[in-house]
Legacy VTK file of the C-alpha trace (Angstrom):
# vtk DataFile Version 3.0
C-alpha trace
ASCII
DATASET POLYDATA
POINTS 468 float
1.024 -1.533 5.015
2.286 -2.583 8.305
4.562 -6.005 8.294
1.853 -8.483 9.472
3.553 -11.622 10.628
3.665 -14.979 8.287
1.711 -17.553 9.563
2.852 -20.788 9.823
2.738 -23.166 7.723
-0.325 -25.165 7.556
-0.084 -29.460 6.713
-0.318 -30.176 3.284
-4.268 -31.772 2.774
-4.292 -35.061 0.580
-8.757 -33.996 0.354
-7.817 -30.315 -1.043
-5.462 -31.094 -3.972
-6.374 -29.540 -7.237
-5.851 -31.580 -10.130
-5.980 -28.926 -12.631
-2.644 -27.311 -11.654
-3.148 -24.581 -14.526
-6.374 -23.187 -12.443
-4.923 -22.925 -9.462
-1.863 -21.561 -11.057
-4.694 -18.768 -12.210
-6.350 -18.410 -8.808
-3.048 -17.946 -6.949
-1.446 -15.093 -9.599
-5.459 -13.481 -8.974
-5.212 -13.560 -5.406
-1.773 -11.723 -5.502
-3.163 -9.524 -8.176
-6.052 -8.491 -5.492
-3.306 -8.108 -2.668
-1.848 -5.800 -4.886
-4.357 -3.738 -5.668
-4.778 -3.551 -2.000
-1.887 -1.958 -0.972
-0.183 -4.807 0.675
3.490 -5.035 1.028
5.399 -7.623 -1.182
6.599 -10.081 1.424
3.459 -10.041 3.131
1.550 -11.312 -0.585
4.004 -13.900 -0.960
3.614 -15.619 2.881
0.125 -15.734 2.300
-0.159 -17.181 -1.510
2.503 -19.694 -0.330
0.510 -20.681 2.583
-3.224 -20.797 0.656
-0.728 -22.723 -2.271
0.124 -25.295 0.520
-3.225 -25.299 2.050
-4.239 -26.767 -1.540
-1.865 -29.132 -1.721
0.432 -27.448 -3.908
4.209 -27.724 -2.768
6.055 -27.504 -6.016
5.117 -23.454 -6.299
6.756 -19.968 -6.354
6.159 -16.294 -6.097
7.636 -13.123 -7.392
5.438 -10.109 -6.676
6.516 -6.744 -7.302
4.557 -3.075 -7.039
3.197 -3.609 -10.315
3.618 -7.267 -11.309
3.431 -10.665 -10.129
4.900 -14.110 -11.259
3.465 -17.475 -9.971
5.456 -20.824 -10.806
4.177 -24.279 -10.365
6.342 -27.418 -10.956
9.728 -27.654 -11.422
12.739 -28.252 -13.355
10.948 -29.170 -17.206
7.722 -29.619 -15.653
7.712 -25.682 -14.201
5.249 -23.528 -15.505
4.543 -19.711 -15.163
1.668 -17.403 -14.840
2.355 -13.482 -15.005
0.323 -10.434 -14.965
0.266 -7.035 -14.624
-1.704 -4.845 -11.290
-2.824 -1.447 -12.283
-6.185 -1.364 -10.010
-6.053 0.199 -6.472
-9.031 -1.172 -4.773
-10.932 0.681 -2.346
-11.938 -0.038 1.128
-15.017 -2.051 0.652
-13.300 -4.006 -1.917
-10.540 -4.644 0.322
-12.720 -5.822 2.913
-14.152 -8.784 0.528
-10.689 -9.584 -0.237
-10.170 -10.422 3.265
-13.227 -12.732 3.395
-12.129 -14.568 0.512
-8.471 -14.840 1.618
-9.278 -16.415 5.235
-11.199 -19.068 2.963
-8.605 -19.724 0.701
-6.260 -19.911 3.565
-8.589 -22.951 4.768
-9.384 -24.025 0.502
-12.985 -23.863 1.844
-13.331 -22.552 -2.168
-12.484 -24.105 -5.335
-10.128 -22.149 -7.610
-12.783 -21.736 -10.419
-15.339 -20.237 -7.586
-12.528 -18.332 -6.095
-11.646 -16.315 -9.506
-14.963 -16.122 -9.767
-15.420 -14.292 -6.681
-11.787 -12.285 -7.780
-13.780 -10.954 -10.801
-16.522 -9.902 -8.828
-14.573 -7.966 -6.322
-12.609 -6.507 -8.807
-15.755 -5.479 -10.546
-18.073 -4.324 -7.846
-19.752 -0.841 -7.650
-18.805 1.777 -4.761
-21.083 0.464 -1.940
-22.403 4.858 -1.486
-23.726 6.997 -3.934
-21.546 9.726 -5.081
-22.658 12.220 -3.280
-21.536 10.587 0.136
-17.790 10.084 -1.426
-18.001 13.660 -2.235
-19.032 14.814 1.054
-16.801 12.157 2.811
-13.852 13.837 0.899
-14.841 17.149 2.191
-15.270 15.936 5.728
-11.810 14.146 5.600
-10.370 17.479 4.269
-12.008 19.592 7.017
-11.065 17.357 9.838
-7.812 17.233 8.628
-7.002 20.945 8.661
-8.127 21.360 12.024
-5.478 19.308 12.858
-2.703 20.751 10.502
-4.218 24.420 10.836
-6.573 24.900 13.686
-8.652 27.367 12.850
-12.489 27.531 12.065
-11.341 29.327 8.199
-8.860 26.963 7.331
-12.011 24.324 7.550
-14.596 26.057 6.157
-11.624 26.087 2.772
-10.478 22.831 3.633
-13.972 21.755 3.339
-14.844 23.531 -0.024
-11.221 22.175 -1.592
-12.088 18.377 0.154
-15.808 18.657 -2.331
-14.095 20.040 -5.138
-11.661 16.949 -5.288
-14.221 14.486 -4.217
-16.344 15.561 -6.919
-12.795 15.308 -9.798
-11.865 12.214 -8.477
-15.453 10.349 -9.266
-14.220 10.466 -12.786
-12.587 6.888 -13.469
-10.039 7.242 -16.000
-6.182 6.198 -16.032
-5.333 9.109 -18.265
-6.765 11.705 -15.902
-5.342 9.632 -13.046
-1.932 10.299 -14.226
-2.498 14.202 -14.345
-5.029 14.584 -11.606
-2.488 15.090 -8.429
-0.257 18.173 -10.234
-3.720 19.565 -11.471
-5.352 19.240 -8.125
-2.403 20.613 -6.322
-2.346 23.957 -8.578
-5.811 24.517 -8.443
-5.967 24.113 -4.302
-2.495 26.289 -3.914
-4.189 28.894 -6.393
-7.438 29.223 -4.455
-6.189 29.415 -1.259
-3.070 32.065 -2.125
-5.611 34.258 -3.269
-7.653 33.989 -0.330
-4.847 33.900 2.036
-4.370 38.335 2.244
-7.967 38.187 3.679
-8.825 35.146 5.631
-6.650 34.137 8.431
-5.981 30.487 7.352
-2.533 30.474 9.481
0.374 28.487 7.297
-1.696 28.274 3.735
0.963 25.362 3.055
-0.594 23.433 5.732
-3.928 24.427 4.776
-3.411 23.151 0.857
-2.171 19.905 2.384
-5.736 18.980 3.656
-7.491 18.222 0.589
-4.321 16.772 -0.907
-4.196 14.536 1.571
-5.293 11.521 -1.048
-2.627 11.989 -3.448
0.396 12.239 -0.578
3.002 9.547 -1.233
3.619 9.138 2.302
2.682 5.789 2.829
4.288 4.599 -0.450
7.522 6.291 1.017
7.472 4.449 4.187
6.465 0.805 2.977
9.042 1.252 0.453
11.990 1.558 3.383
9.950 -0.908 5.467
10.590 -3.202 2.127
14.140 -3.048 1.636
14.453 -3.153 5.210
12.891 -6.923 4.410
15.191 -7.554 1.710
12.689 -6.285 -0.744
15.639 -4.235 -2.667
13.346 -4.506 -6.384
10.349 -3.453 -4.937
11.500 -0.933 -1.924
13.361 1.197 -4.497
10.535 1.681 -7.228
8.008 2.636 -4.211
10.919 5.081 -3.051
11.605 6.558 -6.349
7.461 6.229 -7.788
6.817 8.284 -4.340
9.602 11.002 -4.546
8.309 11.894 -8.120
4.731 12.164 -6.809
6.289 14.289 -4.304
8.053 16.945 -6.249
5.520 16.799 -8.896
2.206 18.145 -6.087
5.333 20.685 -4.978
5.644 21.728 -8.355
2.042 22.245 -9.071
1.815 24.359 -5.968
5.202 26.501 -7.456
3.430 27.000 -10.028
0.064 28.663 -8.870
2.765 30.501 -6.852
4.496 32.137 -9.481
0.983 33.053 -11.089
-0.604 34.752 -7.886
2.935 36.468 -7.273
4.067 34.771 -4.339
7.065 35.576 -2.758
9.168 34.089 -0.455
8.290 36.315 2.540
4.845 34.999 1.845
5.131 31.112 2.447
5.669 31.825 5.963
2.662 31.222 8.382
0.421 33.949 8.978
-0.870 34.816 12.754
-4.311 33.542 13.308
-6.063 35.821 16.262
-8.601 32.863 16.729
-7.160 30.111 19.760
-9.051 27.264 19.299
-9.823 25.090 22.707
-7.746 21.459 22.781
-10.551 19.199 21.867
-10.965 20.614 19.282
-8.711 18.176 18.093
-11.032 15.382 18.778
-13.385 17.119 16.859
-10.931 16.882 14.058
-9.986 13.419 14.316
-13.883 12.261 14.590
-14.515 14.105 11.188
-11.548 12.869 9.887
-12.347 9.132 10.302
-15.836 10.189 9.055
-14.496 11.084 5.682
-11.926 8.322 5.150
-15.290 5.772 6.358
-17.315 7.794 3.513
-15.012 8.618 1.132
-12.975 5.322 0.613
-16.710 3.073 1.322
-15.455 1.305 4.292
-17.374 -1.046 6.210
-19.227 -0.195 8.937
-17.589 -1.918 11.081
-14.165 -0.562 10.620
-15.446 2.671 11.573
-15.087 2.585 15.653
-11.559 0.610 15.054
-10.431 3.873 12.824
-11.502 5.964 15.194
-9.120 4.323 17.739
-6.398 3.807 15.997
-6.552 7.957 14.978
-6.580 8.494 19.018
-3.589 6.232 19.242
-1.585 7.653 16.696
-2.269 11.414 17.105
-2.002 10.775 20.955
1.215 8.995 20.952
2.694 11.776 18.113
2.031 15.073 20.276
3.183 13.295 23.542
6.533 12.697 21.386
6.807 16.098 20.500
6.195 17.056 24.196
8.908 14.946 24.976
11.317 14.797 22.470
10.697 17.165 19.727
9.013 17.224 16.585
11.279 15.151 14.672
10.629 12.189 16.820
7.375 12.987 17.151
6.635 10.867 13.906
8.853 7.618 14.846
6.624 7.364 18.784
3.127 7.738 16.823
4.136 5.022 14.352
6.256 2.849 17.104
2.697 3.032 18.930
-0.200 2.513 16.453
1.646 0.133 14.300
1.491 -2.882 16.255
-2.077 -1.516 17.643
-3.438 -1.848 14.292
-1.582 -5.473 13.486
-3.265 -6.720 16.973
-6.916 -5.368 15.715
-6.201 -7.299 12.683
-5.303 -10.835 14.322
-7.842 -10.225 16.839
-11.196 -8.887 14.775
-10.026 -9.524 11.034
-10.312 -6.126 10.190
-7.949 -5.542 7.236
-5.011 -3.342 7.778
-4.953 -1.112 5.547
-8.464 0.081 6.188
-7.103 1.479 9.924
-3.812 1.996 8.887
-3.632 4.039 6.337
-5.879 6.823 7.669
-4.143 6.935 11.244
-0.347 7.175 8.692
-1.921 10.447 7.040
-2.327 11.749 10.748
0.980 11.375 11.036
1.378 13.642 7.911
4.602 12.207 6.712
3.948 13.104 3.184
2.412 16.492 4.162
5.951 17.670 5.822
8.150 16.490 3.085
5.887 18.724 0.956
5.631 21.576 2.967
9.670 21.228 3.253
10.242 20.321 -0.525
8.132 23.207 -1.206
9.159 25.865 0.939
12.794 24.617 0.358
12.458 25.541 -3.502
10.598 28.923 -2.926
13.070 30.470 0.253
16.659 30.107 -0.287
17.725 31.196 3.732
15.275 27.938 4.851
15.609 25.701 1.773
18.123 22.883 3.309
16.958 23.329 6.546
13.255 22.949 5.627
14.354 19.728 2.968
15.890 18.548 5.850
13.671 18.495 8.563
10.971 17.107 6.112
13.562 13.916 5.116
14.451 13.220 8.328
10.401 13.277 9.364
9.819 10.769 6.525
12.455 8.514 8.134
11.528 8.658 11.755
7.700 7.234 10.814
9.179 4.759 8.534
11.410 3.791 11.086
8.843 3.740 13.505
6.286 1.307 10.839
9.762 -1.023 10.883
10.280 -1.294 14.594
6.866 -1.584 15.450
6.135 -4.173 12.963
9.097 -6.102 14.042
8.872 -5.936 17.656
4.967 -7.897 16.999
6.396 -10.100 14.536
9.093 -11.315 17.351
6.090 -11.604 19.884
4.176 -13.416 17.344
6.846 -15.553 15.941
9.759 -15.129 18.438
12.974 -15.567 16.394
11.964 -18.826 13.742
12.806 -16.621 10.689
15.705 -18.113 8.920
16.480 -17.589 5.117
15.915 -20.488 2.556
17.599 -20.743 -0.938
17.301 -23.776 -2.829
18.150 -24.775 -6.592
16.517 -27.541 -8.426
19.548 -30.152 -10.083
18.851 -31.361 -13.123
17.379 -35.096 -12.899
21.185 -35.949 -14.244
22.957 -33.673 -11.870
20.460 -35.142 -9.252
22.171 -36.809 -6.007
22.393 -40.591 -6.457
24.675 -43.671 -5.704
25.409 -44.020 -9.718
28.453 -41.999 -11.350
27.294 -38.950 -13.085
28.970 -39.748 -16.192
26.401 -43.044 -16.623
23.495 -41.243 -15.486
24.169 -38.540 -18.545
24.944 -41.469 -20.872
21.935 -43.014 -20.131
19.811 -40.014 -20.373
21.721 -39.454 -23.907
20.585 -43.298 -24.571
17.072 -42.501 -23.558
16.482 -38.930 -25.275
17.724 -41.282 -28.385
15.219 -44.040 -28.390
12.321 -41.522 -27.424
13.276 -39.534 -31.014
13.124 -42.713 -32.731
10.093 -43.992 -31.656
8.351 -40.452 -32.564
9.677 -40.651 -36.189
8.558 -44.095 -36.567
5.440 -43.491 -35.155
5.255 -40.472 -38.030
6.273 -42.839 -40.326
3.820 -44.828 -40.099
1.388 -42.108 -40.201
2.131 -41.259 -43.420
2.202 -44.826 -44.551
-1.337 -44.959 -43.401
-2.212 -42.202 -44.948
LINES 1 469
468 0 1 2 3 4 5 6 7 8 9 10 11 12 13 14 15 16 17 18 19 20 21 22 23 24 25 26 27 28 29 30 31 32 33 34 35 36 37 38 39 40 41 42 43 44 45 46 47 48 49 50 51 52 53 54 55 56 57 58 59 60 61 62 63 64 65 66 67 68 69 70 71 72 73 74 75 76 77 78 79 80 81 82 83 84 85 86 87 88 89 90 91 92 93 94 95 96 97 98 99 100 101 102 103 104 105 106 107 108 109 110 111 112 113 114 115 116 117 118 119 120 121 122 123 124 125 126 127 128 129 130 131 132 133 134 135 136 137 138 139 140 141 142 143 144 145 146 147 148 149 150 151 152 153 154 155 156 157 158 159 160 161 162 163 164 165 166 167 168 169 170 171 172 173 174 175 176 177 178 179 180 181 182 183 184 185 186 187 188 189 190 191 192 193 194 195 196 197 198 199 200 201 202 203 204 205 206 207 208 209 210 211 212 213 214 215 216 217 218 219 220 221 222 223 224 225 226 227 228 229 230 231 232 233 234 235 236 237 238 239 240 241 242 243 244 245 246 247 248 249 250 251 252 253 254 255 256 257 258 259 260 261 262 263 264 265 266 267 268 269 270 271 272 273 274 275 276 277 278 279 280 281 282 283 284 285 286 287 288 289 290 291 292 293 294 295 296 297 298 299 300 301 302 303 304 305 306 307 308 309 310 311 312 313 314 315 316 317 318 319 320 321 322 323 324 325 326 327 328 329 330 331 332 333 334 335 336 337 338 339 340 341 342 343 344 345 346 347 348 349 350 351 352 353 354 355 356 357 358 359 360 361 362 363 364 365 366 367 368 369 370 371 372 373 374 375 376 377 378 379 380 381 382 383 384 385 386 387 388 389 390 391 392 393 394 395 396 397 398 399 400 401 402 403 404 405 406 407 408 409 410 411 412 413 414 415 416 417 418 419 420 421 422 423 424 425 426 427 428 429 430 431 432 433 434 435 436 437 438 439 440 441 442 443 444 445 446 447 448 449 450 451 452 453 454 455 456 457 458 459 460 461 462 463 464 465 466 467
């Protein structure tokens, strides 16, 4: 997601202090957990857990948070202790929504830890807001609208539309097992159906078309919040997102290889096909109204979030095609995402409306994930066009995640103009600590004390045992 920028730091409160540091140790590792699972980027979990950790009156804490994992320290030196746990949930947008709610009060400890992981375990456990049959059909929608865009014609959305159910309907089955196999399987089976309809239904480039209802499983904004990371110093976490979303990538290219090689498709045939049917501009609007249809449907947003998505897909699409007008399609990417960036960031600050839920459909307009499949795809299946294609598709994936980067940091700078300086501190040891007595003393006397403290505890034994 989008670098949002850190608030500042709020006064520690003397009225909000915990006393049980162990349960707010708990509610601060669940509240990254749930950041986690909501697609937010690393630095951004640890600004905000440091500043609800403050708002408590918690100084003496840390964070580590990493794609899958997240540590949370309290205390220091002997007194530190650590929490850890493991994120495998991805929440979806309704559940996102309610982590917002319950992250402005934390922010303002207007909730007691024990209420507050309360409230974690309910959002984590809460039931899609639609009945299945509206995800279903907002997956088809989504697809549709989105081919009109990558394909125009009436055909490609008519498939798009039967691939978009046929997903919908796969992905309603919760399991981590099929999770893991889902994308490759999906991927054959779309790339299968439509290269067989392909010799007698004008769908155009049946790439592009097969990219609609694979839309969901695209690693494309794992790809750019990954460079956006270790552009933030994030090396740990940047790398795996890089690296998770480059295997996701080959793996839906390999899928589509493979129903390839079973239909008989050759090279020759991966190229687009002419499509007699010129389809009037707005039909792109059109497109982009379904589209944020589906994601509001599919992914159980809020209704509210609706109007915002639809605005943010104008922005985006709007600001990509006048790039390619004016500079060409590889910079097409890097003005949409320069544009709706810090659009989305402002609708944030200004209305509360989670990130993610506006972001992340107006970032699949931009299709980065799309074009390094078409390219990794195309590259592996036609020699003559294979580095070119690879290319053109890498350098698309960098111009949008260059664009997420400078748009993010030209609001952070108007937000926070330039107070970002590095801190790096180290505990001493109590006898290592600065103080007006020699260090040699101070460890003599700590050797002194460790020594009476050991035998006072055997005496006291001893005279348990004498009682006894």
């Amino acid at each position: 997601m989008p670098i949002t920028p850190t608030p500042p730091d709020l006064p520690r409160d003397e009225d909000h202090r915990v006393e049980d540091p162990a349960l707010l140790r708990s509610f601060l590792l669940g509240l990254a957990e749930g950041m986690t699972a909501s697609s937010e980027s690393v630095d951004r979990i640890r600004a905000d857990v440091m500043q609800i950790a403050r708002a408590y009156g918690l100084d003496d804490v840390d964070l580590v948070v990493l794609p899958t994992i997240a540590f949370v320290q309290t205390g220091r030196g002997d007194t530190a202790r650590v929490a850890l746990n493991s994120v495998q949930a991805t929440f979806r947008f309704d559940q996102i929504a309610e982590m917002a709610r319950l992250l402005r009060k934390a922010r303002a400890a207007e909730i007691s830890p024990a209420d507050g992981i309360r409230r974690l375990n309910e959002i984590g456990a809460m039931p899609p807001s639609r009945h299945w049959f509206m995800r279903t059909l907002g997956h088809a929608i989504l697809t549709a609208g989105l081919a009109l865009l990558l394909a125009p014609s009436w055909q490609a959305a008519l498939v798009g539309f039967g691939l978009g159910a046929l997903i919908g309907l796969v992905k309603l089955v919760r399991s981590q097992t099929l999770g893991l196999v889902l994308p490759i399987v999906a991927s054959f089976v779309c790339a299968l159906i439509v290269f067989l309809l392909a010799p007698y239904i004008e769908l155009g480039d049946p790439l592009r078309v097969l990219i609609a209802p694979l839309a969901t499983f695209l690693p494309g904004a794992q790809l750019t919040t990954g460079v956006r990371e270790l552009a933030a110093g994030q090396m740990v976490a940047g790398t795996s997102r890089l690296g998770a979303g480059l295997v996701q990538l080959a793996l839906l290219a390999f899928g589509i290889l493979s129903a390839g090689t079973i239909v008989g498709v050759g090279s020759d045939d991966y190229l687009p096909l002419e499509v007699t049917t010129t389809l009037p501009w707005w039909v792109a609007g059109i497109g982009l109204a379904l589209y944020g249809l589906g994601n509001y449907l599919h992914f159980t947003a809020p209704g509210r979030s609706y109007g915002w998505v639809l605005l943010a897909l104008a922005v985006a699409y709007g600001a990509q095609q006048i790039g390619a007008l004016a500079f060409g399609p590889y910079v097409s990417g890097l003005i949409g995402a320069l544009a709706v960036t810090p659009f989305v960031l402002w609708i944030e600050d200004l209305r509360g409306v989670p990130s993610q839920m506006i972001f992340l459909p107006a970032f699949w307009v931009l299709v980065p994930g799309a074009s390094g499949l078409i390219g990794v795809t195309e590259g592996a299946v036609a020699a003559t066009a294979g580095i070119a294609d690879f290319t053109a598709a890498f350098a698309t994936v960098m111009s949008i995640s260059l664009g997420v980067l400078i748009g993010s940091a030209l609001y952070r700078f108007v937000r926070r103009g330039a107070r970002e300086l590095s801190e790096f501190h180290i505990d001493l040891p109590t006898v290592l600590a600065p103080s007006d007595e020699p260090v040699l003393s101070r460890i003599a006397d700590a050797t002194t004390t460790r020594a009476s403290r050991r035998r006072a505890e055997e005496e006291a034994h001893g005279d348990g045992r004498t009682e006894g």
